[in-house]
Residue frames as qw, qx, qy, qz and C-alpha x, y, z in Angstrom:
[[0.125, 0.607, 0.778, 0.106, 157.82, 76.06, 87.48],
 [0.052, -0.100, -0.046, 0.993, 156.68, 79.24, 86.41],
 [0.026, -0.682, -0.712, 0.166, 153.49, 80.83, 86.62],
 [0.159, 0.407, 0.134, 0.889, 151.91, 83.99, 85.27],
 [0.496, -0.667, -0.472, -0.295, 149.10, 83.95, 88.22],
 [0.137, 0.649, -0.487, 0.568, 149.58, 86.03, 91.61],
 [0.331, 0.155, -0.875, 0.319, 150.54, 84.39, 94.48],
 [0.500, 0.065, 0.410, -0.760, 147.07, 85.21, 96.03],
 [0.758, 0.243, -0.009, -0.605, 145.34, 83.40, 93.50],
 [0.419, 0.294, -0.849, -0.133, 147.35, 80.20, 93.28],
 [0.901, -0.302, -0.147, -0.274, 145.38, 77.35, 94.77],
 [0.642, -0.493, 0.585, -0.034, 147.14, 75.24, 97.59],
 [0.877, -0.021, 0.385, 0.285, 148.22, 72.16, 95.17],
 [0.555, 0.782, -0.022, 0.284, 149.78, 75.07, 92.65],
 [0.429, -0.848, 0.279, -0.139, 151.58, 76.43, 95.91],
 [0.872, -0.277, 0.402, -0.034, 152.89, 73.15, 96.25],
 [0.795, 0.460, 0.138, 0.371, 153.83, 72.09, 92.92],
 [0.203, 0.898, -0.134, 0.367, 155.75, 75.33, 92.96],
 [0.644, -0.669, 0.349, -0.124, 156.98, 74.54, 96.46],
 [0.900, -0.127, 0.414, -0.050, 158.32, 71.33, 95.10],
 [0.614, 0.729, -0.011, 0.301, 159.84, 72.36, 91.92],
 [0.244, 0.760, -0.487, 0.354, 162.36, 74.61, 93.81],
 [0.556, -0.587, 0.572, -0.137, 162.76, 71.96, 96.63],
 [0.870, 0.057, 0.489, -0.033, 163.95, 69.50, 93.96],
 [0.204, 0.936, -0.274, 0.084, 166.13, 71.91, 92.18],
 [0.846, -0.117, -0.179, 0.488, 169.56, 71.06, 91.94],
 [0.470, -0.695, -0.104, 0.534, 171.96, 73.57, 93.75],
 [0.456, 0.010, 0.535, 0.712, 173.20, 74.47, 90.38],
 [0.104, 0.592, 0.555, 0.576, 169.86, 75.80, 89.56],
 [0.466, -0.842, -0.122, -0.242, 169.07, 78.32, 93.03],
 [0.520, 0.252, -0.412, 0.704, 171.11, 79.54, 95.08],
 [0.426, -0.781, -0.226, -0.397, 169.56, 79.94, 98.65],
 [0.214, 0.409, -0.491, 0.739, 171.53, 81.49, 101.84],
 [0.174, -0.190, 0.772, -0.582, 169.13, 81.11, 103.98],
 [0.281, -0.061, -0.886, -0.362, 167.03, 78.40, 103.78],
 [0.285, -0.381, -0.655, 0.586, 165.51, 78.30, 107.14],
 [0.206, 0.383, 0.166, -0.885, 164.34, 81.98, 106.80],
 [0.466, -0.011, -0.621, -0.631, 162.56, 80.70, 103.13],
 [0.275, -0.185, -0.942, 0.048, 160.87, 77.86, 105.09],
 [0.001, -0.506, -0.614, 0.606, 159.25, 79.87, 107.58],
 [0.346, 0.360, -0.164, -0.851, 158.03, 82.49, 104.85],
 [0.399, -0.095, -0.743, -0.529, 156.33, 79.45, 103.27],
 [0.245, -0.490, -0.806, 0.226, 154.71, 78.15, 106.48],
 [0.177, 0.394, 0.219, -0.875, 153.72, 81.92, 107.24],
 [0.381, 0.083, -0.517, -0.762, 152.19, 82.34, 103.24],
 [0.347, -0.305, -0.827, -0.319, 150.18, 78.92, 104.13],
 [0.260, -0.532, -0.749, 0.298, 148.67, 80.00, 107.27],
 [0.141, 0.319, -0.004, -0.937, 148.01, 83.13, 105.85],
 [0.442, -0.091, -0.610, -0.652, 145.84, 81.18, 103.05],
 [0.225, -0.245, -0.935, 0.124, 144.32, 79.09, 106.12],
 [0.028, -0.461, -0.608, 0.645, 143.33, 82.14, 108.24],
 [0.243, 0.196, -0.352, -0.883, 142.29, 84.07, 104.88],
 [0.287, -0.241, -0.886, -0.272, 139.72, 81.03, 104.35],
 [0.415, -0.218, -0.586, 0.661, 138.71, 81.35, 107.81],
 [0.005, 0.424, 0.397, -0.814, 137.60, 84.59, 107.80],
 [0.333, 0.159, -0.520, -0.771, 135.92, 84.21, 104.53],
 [0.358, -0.281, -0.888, 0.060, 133.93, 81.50, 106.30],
 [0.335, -0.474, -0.547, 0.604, 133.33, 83.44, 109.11],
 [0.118, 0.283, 0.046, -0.951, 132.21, 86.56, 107.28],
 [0.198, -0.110, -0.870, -0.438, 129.98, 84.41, 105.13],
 [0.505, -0.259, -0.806, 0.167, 128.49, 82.92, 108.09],
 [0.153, -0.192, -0.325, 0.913, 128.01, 86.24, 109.57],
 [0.360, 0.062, -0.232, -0.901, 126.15, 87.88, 106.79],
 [0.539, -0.177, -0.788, -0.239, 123.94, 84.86, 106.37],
 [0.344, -0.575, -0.699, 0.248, 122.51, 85.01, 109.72],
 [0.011, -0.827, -0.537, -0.164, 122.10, 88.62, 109.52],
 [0.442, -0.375, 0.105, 0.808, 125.38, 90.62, 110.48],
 [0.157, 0.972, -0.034, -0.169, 125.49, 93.99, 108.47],
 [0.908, -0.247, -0.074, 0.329, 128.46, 94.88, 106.85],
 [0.070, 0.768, -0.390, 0.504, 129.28, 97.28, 108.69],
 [0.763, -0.547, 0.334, -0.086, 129.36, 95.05, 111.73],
 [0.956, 0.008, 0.102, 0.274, 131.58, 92.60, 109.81],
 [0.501, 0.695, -0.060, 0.512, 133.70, 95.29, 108.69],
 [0.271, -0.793, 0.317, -0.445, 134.09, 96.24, 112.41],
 [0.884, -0.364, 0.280, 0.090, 134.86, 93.26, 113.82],
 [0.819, 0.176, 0.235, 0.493, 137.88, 93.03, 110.83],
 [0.442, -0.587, -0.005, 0.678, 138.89, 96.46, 111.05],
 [0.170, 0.188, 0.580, 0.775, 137.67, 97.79, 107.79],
 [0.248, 0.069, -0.035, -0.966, 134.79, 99.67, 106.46],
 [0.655, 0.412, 0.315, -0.549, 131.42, 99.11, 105.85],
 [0.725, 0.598, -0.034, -0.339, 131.95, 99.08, 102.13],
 [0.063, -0.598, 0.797, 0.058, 135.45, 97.39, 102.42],
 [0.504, -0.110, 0.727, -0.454, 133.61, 94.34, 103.90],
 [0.642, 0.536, 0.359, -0.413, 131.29, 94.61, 101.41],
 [0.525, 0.693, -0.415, -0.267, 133.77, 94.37, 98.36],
 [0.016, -0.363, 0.931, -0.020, 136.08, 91.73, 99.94],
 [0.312, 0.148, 0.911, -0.225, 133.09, 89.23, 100.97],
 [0.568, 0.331, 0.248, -0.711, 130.13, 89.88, 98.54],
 [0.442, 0.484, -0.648, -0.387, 131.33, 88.07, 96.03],
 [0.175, 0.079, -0.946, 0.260, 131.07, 84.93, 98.38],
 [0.448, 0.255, 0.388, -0.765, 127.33, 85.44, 98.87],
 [0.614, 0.496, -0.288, -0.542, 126.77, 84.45, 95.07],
 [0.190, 0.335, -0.914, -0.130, 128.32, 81.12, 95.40]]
């Protein structure tokens, strides 16, 4: 399956499909040495998208009751204005 979209911006059932596509490959088509190490880089990548939600919840949920963000931006190790690009956009929704 191929895909012109980056791997940040694929939604969880594209992940998947994508997941599935090369786990249903025949051996002919991939060629994978260490399979085991691929597995765990997919379970990392998804609980990276889980805890990326997560704190997009949780910075939401911040500002909305009245956080600053520069406080959110301290509590996540970023700037003020960092904060403010990564999460404003999630204010408008």
């Amino acid at each position: 399956m191929k895909t012109t979209k980056h791997p940040k911006e694929l939604t969880a059932d594209e992940a998947a499909a994508i997941v599935d596509a090369f786990d249903e490959a025949s051996s002919e088509d991939y060629v994978v040495i260490a399979a085991d190490a691929l597995a765990e880089l997919r379970a990392a990548a998804a609980a990276r998208r889980e805890a990326d939600g997560r704190i997009e919840a949780a910075a939401l949920s911040a500002h909305r009751t009245g956080a600053s963000w520069g406080l959110i931006g301290a509590q996540l190790g970023m700037t003020r204005q960092g904060a403010r690009q990564r999460f404003e956009r999630l204010t408008n929704r």
